[in-house]
N, C-alpha and C positions, 0 to 999 in steps of 0.2 A: 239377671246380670245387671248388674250398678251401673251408671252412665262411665263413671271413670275405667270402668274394665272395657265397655266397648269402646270410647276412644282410644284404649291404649291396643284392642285391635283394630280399629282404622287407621293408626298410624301405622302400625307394622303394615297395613296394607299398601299406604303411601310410599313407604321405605322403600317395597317390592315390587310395587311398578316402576317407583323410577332405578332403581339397579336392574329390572329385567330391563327395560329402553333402554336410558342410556348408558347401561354393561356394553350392550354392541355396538353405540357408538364412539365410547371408547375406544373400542375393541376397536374399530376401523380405521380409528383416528393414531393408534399405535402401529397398524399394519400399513400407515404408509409410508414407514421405515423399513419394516422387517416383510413388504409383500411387493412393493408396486417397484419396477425396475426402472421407470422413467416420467416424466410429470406427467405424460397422457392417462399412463396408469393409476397415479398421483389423482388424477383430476378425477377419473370415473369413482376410484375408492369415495373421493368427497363427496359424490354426485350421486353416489347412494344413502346416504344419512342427509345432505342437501336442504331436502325439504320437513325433514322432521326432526331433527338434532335439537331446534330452540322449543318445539312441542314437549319432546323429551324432558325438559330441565324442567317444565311446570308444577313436576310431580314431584320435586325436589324443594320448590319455593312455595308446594301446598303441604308438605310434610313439616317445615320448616317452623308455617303458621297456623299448623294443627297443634306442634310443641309449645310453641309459645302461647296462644289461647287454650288448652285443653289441660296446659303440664307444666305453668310457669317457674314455679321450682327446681324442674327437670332441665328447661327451657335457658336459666339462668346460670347451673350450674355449668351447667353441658356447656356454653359459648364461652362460659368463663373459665373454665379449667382447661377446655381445647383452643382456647383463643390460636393461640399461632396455626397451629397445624388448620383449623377452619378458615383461617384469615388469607393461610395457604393457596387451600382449596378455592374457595373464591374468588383469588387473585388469577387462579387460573382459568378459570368458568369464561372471566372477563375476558382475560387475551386471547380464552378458544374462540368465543363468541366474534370477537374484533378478527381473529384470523381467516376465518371462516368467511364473513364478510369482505374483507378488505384483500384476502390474495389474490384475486383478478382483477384490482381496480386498476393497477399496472401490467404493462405487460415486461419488463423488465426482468432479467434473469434471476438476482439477486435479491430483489424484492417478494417475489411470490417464490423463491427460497427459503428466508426467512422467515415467510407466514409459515410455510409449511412444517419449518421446525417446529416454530411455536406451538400446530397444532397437536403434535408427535410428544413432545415433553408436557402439554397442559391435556393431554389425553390420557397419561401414563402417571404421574404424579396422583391426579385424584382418584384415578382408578386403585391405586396404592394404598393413600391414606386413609378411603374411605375403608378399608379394611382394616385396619391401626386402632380409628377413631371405635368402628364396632368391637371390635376386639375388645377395648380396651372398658366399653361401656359393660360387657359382659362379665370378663373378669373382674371387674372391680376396680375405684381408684381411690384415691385417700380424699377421702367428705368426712369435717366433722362433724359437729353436734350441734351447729349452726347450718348443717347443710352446704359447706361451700367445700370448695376443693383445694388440699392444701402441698398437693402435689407437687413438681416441676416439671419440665418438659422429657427429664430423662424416663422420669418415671413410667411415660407413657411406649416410652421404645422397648419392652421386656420382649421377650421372645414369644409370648404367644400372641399379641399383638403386630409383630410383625409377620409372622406365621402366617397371619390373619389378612393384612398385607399382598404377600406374597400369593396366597388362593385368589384373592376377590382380582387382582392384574392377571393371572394368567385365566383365570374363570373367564373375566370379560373378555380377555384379546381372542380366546376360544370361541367365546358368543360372538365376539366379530366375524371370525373368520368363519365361521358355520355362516352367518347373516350374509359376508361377501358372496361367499357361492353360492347360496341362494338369490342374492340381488345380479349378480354377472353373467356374461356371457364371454366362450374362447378362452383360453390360457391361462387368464387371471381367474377364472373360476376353480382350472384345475388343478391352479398353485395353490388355490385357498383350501380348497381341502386337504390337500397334502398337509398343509401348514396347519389345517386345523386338528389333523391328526395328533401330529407332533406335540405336538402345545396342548394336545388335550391329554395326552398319558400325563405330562408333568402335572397338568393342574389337578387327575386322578388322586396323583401320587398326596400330593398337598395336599386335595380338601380331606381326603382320607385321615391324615395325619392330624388337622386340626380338626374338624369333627369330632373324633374320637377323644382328640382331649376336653374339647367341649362337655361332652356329654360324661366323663368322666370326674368332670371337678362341677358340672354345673347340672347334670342333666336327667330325665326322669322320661317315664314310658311313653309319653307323648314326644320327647324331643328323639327318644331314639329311634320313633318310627319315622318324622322327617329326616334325620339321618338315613335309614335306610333307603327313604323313597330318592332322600339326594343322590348318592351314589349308584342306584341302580338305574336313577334318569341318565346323570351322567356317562355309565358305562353304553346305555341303552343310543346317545349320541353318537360316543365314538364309533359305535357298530355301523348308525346310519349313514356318520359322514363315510365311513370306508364303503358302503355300497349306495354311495351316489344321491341318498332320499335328504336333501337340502332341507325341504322341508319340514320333514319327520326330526330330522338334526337340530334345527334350530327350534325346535317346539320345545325338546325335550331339553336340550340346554338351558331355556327356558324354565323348564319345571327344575331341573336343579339349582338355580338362582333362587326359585320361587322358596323349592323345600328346604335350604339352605337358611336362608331369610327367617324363615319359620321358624327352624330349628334354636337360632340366636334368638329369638323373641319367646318362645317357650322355655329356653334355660333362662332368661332375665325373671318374667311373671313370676310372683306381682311388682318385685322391686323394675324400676325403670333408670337405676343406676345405683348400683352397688356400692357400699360403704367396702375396702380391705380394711379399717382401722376396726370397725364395727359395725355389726352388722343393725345394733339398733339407728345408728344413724345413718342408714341406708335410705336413698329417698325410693317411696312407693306411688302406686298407681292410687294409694289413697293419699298422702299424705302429701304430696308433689300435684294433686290438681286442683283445679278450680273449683267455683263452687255450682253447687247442681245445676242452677237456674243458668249460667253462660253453659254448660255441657249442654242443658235442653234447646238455648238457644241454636249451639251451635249445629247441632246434632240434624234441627229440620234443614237449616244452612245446606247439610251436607248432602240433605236429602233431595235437594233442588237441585245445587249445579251438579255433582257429580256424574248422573245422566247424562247432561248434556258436556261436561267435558269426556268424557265417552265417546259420544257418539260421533263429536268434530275431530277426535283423535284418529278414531277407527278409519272414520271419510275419508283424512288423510292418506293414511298408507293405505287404504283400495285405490284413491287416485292414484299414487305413486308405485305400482304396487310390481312396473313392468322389470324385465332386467334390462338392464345397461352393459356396453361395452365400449371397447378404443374405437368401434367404427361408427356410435354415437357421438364423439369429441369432434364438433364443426372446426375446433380451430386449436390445433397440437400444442400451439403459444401457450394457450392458458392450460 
């Protein structure tokens, strides 16, 4: 295997740890609109992603700089044809990150209000587009023979892109809400299952539907066995959460993020972003990367830290790892 083929599987690696992370803290971050009936409850939802939410995002700004050194072609078209909708996403990364921080610095009613929206519409927004953005990298966009993209912004809103949208928002609020009742204890636990019940037939219904056109306009014997492995994880969830295994539920939602993920990465190979105008000027895994010698550099790079961001990841949620409830909140204010 060419250096360029295994980084463009280590990024699909990156992709999928950070949508299996932070899928459920989105996903938490959405339910405390549609879960938590008062700021106590408000508070615990937050107090479970708390300490690993900004862990979470690393996998997103090591994905980011695996594109850019490994795929600079891919790297440049990508930011430049999705400029708004990324610039989006980011904007909001920023005001979760500030909300997150800054909603107990007061204790004012209307202030830690406000955060809390903030965290609710900048949880749900990128939860959104980052299914848009993939979508739309699969199917195709208009690249010409220079490689750039010559699309507009509508262009990116077609229906299987939004489709795409619409899975990856209720997939994650599903992965939350499996994660909530694993992380809680008392009522808020056994709202969250209910609710993840709910939300998880819809998202059934969804990936089902885009899956299949996936694999239909792009897809080959390998993509349709992560197809299958997706939807029988996912089915394999909804059973756990209705008989109580938190656990077992959020593992397996998990593997369907995971096989999901896959499956988008296996219909792309080789190309790493499709030409609609032509398919000769589609950028590839060859023609979109660097050259050998930064791939070997990077490559031992990746062979050092990633271990070790591993290992501080994992640490992490073992320290955190107890449940929480309202009769853990010292003080109802916040």
């Amino acid at each position: 295997m060419e250096l360029h083929d295994v980084w463009f599987v280590l990024i699909a690696v990156l992709w999928t740890g950070y949508f299996f992370l932070e899928g459920f803290d989105f996903g938490v971050g959405i339910l405390t609109k549609l879960l938590a009936r008062d700021r106590v409850e408000k508070r615990v939802l937050i107090n479970t992603i708390g300490p690993v939410w900004d862990g979470n995002e690393v996998w997103l700004l090591t994905a980011g700089g695996a594109t850019f050194a490994a795929f600079p072609e891919w790297y440049a078209t990508l930011f430049s044809g999705f400029y708004l909708p990324l610039l989006l996403i980011l904007v909001c990364l920023i005001v979760r990150g500030v909300a997150f921080e800054y909603r107990a610095k007061r204790p004012e009613e209307d202030w830690q209000r406000n955060w809390e929206t903030a965290i609710f519409w900048t949880s749900l927004l990128p939860a959104f587009l980052w299914g848009v953005a993939f979508g739309n990298i699969v199917r195709g966009v208009k690249i010409d023979k220079d490689f750039e993209y010559v699309g507009n912004l509508g262009d990116l809103l077609n229906p299987y892109a939004l489709l795409g949208g619409l899975v990856t928002l209720t997939l994650f609020t599903f992965h939350g809400a499996v994660f909530t009742g694993l992380k809680t204890v008392g009522d808020i636990r056994a709202r969250a299952r209910r609710l993840a019940l709910q939300v998880g037939v819809l998202t059934a219904v969804l990936a089902l539907a885009f899956l299949l056109w996936t694999q239909v306009d792009n897809g080959d014997g390998k993509s349709l066995v992560a197809l299958v492995v997706a939807v029988a994880a996912l089915l394999a969830a909804l059973g756990a959460t209705a008989a109580g295994r938190e656990g077992w539920a959020f593992a397996l939602s998990g593997v369907t993020i995971v096989a999901a993920v896959a499956m988008l990465f296996l219909s792309l190979f080789p190309n790493v972003m499709p030409s609609s105008l032509n398919e000769d000027w589609s950028l590839t895994v060859t023609n979109a990367s660097s050259s050998p010698y930064t791939l070997k550099i990077m490559t031992w790079c990746a062979g050092i830290a990633t271990p070790i961001v591993l290992l501080y990841q994992s640490w992490t949620y073992w320290v955190f790892r107890k449940r929480i409830g309202t009769q853990h909140i010292a003080d109802a204010a916040h």
